[in-house]
N, C-alpha and C positions, 0 to 999 in steps of 0.2 A: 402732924400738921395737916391742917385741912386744905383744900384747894377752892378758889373762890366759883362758884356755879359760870357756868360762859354760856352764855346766850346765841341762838343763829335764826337769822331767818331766811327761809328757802320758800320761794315764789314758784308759782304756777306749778305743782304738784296734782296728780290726781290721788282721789279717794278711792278706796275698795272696802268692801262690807264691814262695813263702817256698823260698831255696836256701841253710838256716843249718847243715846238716849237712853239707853237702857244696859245691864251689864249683858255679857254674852253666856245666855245661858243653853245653846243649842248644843248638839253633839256629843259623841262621848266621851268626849272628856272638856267639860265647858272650863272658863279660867273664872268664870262670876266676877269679870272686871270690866271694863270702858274697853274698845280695843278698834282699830282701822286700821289697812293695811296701805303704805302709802306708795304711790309709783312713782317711779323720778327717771329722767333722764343720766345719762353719763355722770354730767356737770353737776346735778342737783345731788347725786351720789356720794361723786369727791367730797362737794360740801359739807352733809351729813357723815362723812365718815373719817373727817378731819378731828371730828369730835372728840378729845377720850371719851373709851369704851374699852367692854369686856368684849375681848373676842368671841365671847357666844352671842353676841349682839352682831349677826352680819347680815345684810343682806343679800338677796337671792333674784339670782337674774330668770325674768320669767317675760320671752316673748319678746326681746329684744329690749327692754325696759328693767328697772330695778327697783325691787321691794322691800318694803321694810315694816315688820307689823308694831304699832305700837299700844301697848298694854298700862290702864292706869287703874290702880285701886279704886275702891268707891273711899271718899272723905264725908263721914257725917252724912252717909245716903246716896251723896251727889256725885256729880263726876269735875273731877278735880280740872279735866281740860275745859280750857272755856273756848266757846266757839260763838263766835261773830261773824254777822251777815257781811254784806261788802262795804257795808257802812258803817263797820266794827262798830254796832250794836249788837247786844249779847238776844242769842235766838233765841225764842221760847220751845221750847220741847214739842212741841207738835210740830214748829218746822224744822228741829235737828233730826226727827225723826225719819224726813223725808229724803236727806241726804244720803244718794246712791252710788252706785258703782261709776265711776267718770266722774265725777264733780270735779271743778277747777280748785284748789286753794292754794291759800296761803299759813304754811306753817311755821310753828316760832316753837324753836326745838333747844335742849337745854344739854349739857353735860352736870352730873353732878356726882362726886366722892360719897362712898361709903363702904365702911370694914370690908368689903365685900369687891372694892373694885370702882370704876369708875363706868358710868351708865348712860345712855340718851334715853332724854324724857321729852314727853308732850305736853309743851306749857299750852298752847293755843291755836286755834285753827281760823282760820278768815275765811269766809265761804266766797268766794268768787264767780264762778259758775254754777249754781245747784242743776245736776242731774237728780230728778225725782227719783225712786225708791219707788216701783210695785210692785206688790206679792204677788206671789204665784208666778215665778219664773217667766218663759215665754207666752204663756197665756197661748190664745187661739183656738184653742180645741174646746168643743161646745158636745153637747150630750149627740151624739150619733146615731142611739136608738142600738147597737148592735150587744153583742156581750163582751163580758173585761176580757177577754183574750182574743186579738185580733192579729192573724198572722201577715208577715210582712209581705207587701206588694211591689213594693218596689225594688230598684237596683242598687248600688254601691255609690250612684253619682246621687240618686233620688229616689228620697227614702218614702214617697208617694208613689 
C-alpha cells in the first residue's frame, strides 16, 4: 500500500551553500546533485521532523540552530526544486546563482514512500531575503608585494 505524499510549509528558514544552480560538483567526494543546506530554528525543526522519514535523514545541531541538507537528482538536466523570488516567480539562473549563505526563505518540503522507506524532499524554495553569494571567501587581501610565506605577527587575540 502506498502512502499519499504530505506536503509542509516551513517559513523564514535560512539557506547555506546552496548548489541550486548548478549540481555540486566540488570536493572529494561531490554527490553531482542540486543540494543547500537549510537552518531552522527549534520550532522550524519539530516541523520538518514531524515528517516521515528514514532515520538516516536527521538533522544536526550546529551553533545553536539546526540543519538539514537537502539533495535533489538532476531531472532531464534541470533541477527538479523550483525556486521563486518573493513574488513566486520562477528565478532565472543567474539570479539562483547568487543565492548565499543567510538568505531568508521559504520552503515547501514533502514526505514521500519508497521500497526503501519513507523520505523528506525539496519540492520548492521562495527566496525572501536574497543574501548575495561572492567568491572568493573573505576577500581583502590585495597583492602585498612580499613572498608566499609570510610569518605570523600577531597574537592569539589578533592574528595582525
Amino acid at each position: 500500500m502506498t502512502r499519499q505524499t504530505i506536503f509542509k510549509q516551513i517559513n523564514n528558514v535560512q539557506l547555506k551553500w546552496a548548489f541550486l544552480d548548478k549540481v555540486n560538483d566540488k570536493g572529494q567526494y561531490p554527490s553531482y546533485k542540486y543540494e543547500v543546506v537549510v537552518s531552522m530554528d527549534y520550532d522550524q525543526k519539530e516541523a520538518l521532523m514531524a515528517l516521515p522519514h528514514s532515520p538516516k535523514q536527521n538533522v544536526k545541531e550546529v551553533d545553536g540552530r539546526y540543519e538539514f541538507r537537502f539533495k535533489a537528482k538532476p531531472k532531464d538536466g534541470h533541477n527538479p526544486i523550483k525556486i521563486l523570488d518573493r513574488n513566486q516567480i520562477v528565478m532565472p539562473q543567474e539570479q539562483v546563482s547568487k543565492i548565499g549563505n543567510g538568505t531568508i526563505a521559504t520552503i515547501r518540503v514533502y514526505s514521500y514512500n519508497t521500497k526503501f522507506g519513507d523520505f523528506i524532499g525539496l519540492d520548492a524554495i521562495k527566496v525572501n531575503e536574497l543574501k548575495e553569494y561572492v567568491a572568493g571567501g573573505v576577500g581583502g587581501f590585495e597583492d602585498d608585494g612580499y613572498a608566499a610565506v609570510v610569518e605570523s605577527v600577531g597574537t592569539e587575540e589578533s592574528p595582525f
